[in-house]
Structure formats: C-alpha cells, structure tokens
C-alpha positions as CSV (number, residue, x, y, z in Angstrom):
1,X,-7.7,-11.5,-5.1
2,X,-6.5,-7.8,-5.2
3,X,-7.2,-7.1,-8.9
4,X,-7.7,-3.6,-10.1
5,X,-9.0,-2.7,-13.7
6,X,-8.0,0.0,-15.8
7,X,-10.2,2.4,-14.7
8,X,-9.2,1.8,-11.3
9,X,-5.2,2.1,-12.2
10,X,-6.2,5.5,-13.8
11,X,-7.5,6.9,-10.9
12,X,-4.5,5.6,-8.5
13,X,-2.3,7.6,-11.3
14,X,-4.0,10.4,-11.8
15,X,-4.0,9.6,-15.7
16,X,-6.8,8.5,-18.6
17,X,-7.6,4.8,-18.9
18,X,-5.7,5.5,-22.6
19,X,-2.7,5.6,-20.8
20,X,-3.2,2.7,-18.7
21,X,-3.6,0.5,-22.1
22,X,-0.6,2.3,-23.6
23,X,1.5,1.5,-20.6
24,X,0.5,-2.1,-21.1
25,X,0.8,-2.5,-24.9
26,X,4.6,-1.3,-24.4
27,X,4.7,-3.8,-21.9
28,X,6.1,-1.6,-18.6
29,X,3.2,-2.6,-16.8
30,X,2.0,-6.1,-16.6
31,X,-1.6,-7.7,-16.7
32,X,-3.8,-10.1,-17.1
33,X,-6.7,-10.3,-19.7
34,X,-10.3,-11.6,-19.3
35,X,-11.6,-13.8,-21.9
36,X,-13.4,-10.6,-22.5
37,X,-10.3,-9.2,-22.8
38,X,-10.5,-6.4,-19.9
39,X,-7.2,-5.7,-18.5
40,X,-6.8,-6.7,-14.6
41,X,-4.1,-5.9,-12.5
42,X,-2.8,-7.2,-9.3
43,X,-0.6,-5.2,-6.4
44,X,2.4,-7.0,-7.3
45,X,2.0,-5.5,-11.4
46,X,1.7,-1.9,-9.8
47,X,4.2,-2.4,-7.4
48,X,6.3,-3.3,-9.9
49,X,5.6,-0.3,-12.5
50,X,6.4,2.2,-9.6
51,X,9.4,0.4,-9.1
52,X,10.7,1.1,-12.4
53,X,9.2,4.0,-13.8
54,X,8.9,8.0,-13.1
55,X,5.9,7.4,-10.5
56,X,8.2,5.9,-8.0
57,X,8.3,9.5,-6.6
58,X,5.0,10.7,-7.6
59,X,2.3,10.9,-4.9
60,X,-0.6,8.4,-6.3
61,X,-4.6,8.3,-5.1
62,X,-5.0,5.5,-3.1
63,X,-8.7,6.6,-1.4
64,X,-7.5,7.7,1.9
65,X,-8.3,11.2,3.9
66,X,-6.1,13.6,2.3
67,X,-4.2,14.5,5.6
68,X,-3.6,10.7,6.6
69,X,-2.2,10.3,2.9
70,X,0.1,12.9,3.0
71,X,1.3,12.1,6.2
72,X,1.9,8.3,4.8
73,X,3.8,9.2,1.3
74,X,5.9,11.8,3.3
75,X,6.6,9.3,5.3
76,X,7.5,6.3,3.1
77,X,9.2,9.3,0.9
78,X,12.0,9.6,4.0
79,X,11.5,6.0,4.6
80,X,10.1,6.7,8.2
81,X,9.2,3.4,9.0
82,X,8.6,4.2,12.6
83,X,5.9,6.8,11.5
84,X,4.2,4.3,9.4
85,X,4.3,1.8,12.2
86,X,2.6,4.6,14.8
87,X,0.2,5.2,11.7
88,X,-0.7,1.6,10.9
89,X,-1.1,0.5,14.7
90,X,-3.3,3.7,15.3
91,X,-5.8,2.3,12.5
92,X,-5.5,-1.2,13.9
93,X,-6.0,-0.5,17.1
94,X,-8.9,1.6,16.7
95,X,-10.9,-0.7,13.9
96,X,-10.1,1.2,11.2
97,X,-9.4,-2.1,9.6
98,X,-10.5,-0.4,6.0
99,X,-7.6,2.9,6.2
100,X,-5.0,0.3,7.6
101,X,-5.4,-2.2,4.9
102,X,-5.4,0.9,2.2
103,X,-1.9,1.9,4.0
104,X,0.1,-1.0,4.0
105,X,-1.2,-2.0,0.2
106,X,0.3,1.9,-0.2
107,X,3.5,1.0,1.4
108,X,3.7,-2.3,-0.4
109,X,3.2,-0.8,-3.9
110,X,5.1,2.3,-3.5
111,X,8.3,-0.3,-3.4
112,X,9.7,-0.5,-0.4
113,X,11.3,-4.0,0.2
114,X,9.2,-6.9,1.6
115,X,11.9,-7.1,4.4
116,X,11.5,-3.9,5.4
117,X,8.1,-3.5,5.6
118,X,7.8,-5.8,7.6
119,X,10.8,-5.9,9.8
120,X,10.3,-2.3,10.0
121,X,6.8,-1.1,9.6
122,X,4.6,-4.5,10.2
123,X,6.6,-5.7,13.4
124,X,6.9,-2.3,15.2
125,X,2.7,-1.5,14.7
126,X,2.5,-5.2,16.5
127,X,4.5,-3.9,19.4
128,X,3.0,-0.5,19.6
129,X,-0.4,-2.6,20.3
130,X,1.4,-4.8,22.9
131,X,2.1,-1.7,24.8
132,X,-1.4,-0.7,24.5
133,X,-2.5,-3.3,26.0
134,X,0.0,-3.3,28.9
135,X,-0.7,-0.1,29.8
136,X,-4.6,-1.0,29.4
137,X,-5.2,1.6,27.0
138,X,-6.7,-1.3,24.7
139,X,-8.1,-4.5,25.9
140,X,-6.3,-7.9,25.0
141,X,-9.8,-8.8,22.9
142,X,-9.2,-5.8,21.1
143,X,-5.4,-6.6,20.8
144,X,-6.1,-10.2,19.1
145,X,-8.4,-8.7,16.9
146,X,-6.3,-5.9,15.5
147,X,-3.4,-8.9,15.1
148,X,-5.8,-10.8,13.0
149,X,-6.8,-8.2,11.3
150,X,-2.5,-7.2,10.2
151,X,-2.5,-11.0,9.1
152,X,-5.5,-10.9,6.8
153,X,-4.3,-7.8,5.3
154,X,-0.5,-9.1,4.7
155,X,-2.6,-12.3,3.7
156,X,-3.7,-10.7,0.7
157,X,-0.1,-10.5,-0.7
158,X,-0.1,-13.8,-1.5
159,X,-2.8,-13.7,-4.1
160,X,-0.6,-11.5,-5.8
161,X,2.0,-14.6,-6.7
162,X,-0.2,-17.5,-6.3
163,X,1.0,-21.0,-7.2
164,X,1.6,-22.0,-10.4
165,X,2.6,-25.0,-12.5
166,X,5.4,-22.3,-13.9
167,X,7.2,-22.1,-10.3
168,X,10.0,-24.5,-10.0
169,X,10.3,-24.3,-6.4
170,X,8.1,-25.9,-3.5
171,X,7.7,-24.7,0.1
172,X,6.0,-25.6,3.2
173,X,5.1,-22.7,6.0
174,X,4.3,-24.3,9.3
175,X,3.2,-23.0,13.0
176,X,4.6,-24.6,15.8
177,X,1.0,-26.6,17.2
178,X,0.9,-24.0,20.6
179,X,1.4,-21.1,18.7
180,X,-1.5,-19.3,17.8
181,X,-0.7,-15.8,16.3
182,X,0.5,-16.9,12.7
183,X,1.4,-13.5,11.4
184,X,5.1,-14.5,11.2
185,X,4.5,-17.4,9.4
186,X,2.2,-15.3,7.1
187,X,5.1,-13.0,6.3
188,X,7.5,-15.8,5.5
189,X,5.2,-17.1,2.9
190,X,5.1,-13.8,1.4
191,X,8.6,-13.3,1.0
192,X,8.6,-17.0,-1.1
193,X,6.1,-16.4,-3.1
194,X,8.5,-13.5,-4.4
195,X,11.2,-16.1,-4.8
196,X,9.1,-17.6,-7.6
197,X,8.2,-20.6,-4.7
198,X,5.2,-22.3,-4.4
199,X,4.1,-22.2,-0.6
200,X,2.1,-25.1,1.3
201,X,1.2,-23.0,4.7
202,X,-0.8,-25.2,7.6
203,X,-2.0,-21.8,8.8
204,X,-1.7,-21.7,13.5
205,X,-2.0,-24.9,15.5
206,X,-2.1,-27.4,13.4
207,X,-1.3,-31.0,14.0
208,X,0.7,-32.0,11.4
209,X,1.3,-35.9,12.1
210,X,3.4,-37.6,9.1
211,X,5.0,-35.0,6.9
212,X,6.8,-37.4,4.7
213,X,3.5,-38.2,2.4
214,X,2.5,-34.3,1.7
215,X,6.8,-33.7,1.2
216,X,7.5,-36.5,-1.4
217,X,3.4,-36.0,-3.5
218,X,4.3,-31.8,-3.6
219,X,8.5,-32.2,-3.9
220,X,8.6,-29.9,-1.5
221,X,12.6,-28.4,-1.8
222,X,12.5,-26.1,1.8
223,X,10.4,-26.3,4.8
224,X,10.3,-22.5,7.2
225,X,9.5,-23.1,11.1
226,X,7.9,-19.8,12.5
227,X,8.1,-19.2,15.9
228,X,7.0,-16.0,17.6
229,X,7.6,-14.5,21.0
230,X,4.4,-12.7,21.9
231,X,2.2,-12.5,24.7
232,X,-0.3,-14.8,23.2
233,X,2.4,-16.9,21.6
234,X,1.3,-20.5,24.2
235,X,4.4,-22.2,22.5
236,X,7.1,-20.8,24.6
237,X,5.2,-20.6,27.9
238,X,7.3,-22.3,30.7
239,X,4.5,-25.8,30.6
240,X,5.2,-25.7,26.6
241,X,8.8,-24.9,26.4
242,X,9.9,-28.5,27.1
243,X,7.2,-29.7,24.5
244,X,8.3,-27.1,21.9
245,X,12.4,-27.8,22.0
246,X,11.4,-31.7,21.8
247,X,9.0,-30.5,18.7
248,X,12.6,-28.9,16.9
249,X,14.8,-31.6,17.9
250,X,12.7,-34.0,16.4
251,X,11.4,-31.5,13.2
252,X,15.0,-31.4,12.8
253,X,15.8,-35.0,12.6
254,X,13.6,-35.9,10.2
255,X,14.7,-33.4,8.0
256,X,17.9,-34.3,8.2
257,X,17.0,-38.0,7.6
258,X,15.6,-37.3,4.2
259,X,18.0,-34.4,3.2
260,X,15.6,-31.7,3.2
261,X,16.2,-28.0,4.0
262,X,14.7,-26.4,7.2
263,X,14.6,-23.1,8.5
264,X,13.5,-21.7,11.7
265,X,12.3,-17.9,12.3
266,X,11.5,-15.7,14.9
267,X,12.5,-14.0,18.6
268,X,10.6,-17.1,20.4
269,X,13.8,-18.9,18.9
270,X,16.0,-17.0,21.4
271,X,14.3,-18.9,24.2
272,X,15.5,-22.4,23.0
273,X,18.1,-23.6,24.4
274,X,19.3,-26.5,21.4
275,X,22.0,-27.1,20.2
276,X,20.8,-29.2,17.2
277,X,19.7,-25.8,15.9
278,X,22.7,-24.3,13.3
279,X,22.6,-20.4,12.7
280,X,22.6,-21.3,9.1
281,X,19.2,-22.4,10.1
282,X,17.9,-19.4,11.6
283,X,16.6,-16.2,11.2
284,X,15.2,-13.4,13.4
285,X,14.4,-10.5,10.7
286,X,12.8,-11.1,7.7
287,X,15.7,-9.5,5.9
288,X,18.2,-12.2,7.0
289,X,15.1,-14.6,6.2
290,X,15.3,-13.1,2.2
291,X,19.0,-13.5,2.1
292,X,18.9,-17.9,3.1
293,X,16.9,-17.6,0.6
C-alpha cells in the first residue's frame, strides 16, 4: 500500500512534522494510526488535503530531478495534459519505471480529476508508445513492458480505497477472455473505488464460467465490461471478433435475466456491430464512464 508517515508528508510540504500532526488533529488532513499510534497516510488523504487547502497551488517535493519536476508542476499548473502524456511515455518507454511512477502519483495528488488523468494524460502516453513502436523506434517487447508497467503504477490507486465492510456498493471489473492488456479495466476499477464501491476485478483473460454464484454470495449491484482496441488487444482481431460479439450478446442476456446492471467500455466497442448493446450501456472516456456512475 502507498502509505506515507509524517516525516515523509513533511518533506513532500516543505513543513515540520509539527505541522503535519497539527494538520491532522484539526482534522484537514486524514490518517490512519498504528496501534503504536504513528500517523500513516495514503495518496488518496494527500490528494485530498491539496484539494482543499492553500497547497493546491504550491509546488510540493515529490523526489524527482529538479528540471523534470518543474517541467511536470508547470505543466499540470496549465493543465497540459499532452505534455504530461509526452513526459510520462518518455519515462515508460525508456524504463524509467521509478520517475514515471513518482509522476503520475504527482499528477494524481496534485488533484486533477481521475477522468482526466486518464482520458487525458494515461491514454495519450499509451499511444505515444504505439507510435514508437510503429515507427520501430522501440521494440514491441519493450512496448508490452512499458504497458505493464502504466497498469501496475495506476494499480496502486486502488490500495488507496480498498474494500471495506463500510462500502455499500459492490462491483465486478471483467476482461473480455482474448484481451490481454487490462489497463482499461484497471482504470475502471479506480474510478469505483472513488464511488465508495467495492470492486471484484478478474484481472486479463480470465475464464469466468458461471457468474451467478460469485454475483448472488458478493451482492454484486453493477458489472463494467472493458474492451480495448490496441495492437495487442487479441479480442477484436478478425478470428475473435465473431467469438467476442457472441461473448456480449450473451454477457448481456444474463444480465438482463437477473436484473443486473452492465456496462461496457472502451474504443474496441466501436468495432461491434450489436445491436443488443444500448448507449446507456456504454462508454468510450472515462469521463462519460464517471458520470453512469
């Protein structure tokens, strides 16, 4: 889990671990305590505090090169998403796994909506890589592993609202079974878990035989279809096309059948040609995602 201690908070605000506790005795900035009561703090507390206090606007240490991290606040200052896309697929690309993780946990905390991080920032870095490795300036190994390496670092988001007994709301995240990249999937569970839902996800190319048992024991209230349309995506390739519509037609008959909410996401959508699928059950942006919701 992304937890941070005090000492740690001080140093991303430039301020005395005094202030830190004061912050959190008045209650403007959440945490947890230890049973030996030491204060821990996740993204989500931090990204909240920026939100609503004076250091929305104020540049924070967050343990990058001082150029690259000027470059990045300026840039999420004039909400320049493209910049931070070229930025973040620069690091990806070349293995800086470390920087790009350090970025987007930057642009996550400095408040930018979830949406538009990654409708905007996340989404754009993918397809900067894609052309990399059209024009063979990056290999496709290299290309899968910078894609896993963006969904382990938008991954980490979810420890930040795990599920809890407190959450009233259920969810289920599924991959179609061809698709491997599961980055969009990823993404949707994100944006749940900051509905207050708890999310259920089967993670890329899993074979999910009967639903109906894992549905009815976790009372699950809204299940969210991703499918991409990426190079490496195998579900919307002309021998799996047939196989994947057949997969939605049926998806959404069961659904129906026990009166169950279903959503479907992403541009591989725009290559099925069914009409059991209604726009109210669709969504190509994460932003439209957040507002089904």
């Amino acid at each position: 889990m992304n937890n941070f201690n005090s000492n740690q908070v001080a140093s991303i605000f430039n301020c005395n671990e005094s202030t830190v506790r004061r912050w959190t005795d008045r209650g403007i900035l959440s945490c947890e305590k230890t049973a030996g009561g030491h204060r821990q703090f996740t993204m989500h507390d931090l990204r909240n505090f920026i939100i609503k206090s004076k250091f929305k606007k104020k540049i924070i240490n967050f343990d990058l090169s001082s150029k690259t991290f000027e470059k990045i606040h300026s840039s999420v200052e004039n909400l320049n998403f493209f910049e931070l896309s070229k930025i973040l697929a620069k690091q990806y690309a070349s293995s800086d796994t470390l920087s790009a993780s350090k970025t987007i946990n930057y642009i996550y905390m400095s408040g930018i909506e979830i949406a538009d991080i990654f409708d905007s920032v996340v989404e754009p870095s993918n397809d900067i890589i894609e052309e990399l490795v059209k024009s063979e300036k990056i290999s496709n190994t290299e290309e899968y592993i910078s894609r896993k390496s963006i969904t382990r670092s938008i991954e980490k988001f979810c420890d930040n609202k795990p599920n809890s007994k407190d959450n009233i709301k259920n969810a289920l995240c599924v991959n179609f079974e061809d698709n491997i990249p599961d980055l969009g999937v990823v993404m949707s569970e994100v944006i749940l878990r900051e509905k207050g839902y708890n999310v259920y996800n089967t993670g890329s190319q899993a074979k999910l035989g009967n639903l109906k048992d894992f549905i009815e024991t976790k009372n699950i209230d809204l299940a969210v279809f991703y499918l991409c349309n990426r190079q490496c995506c195998n579900s919307v390739t002309v021998k799996n096309l047939r196989k994947t519509i057949s997969q939605i037609d049926n998806i959404i008959s069961f659904f129906n059948s026990i009166n169950l909410k279903v959503l479907f996401g992403g541009e591989g959508l725009k290559l099925i040609d069914t009409k059991k699928i209604s726009s109210n059950n669709t969504f190509y942006t994460f932003k439209d995602f957040n507002s089904l919701l």
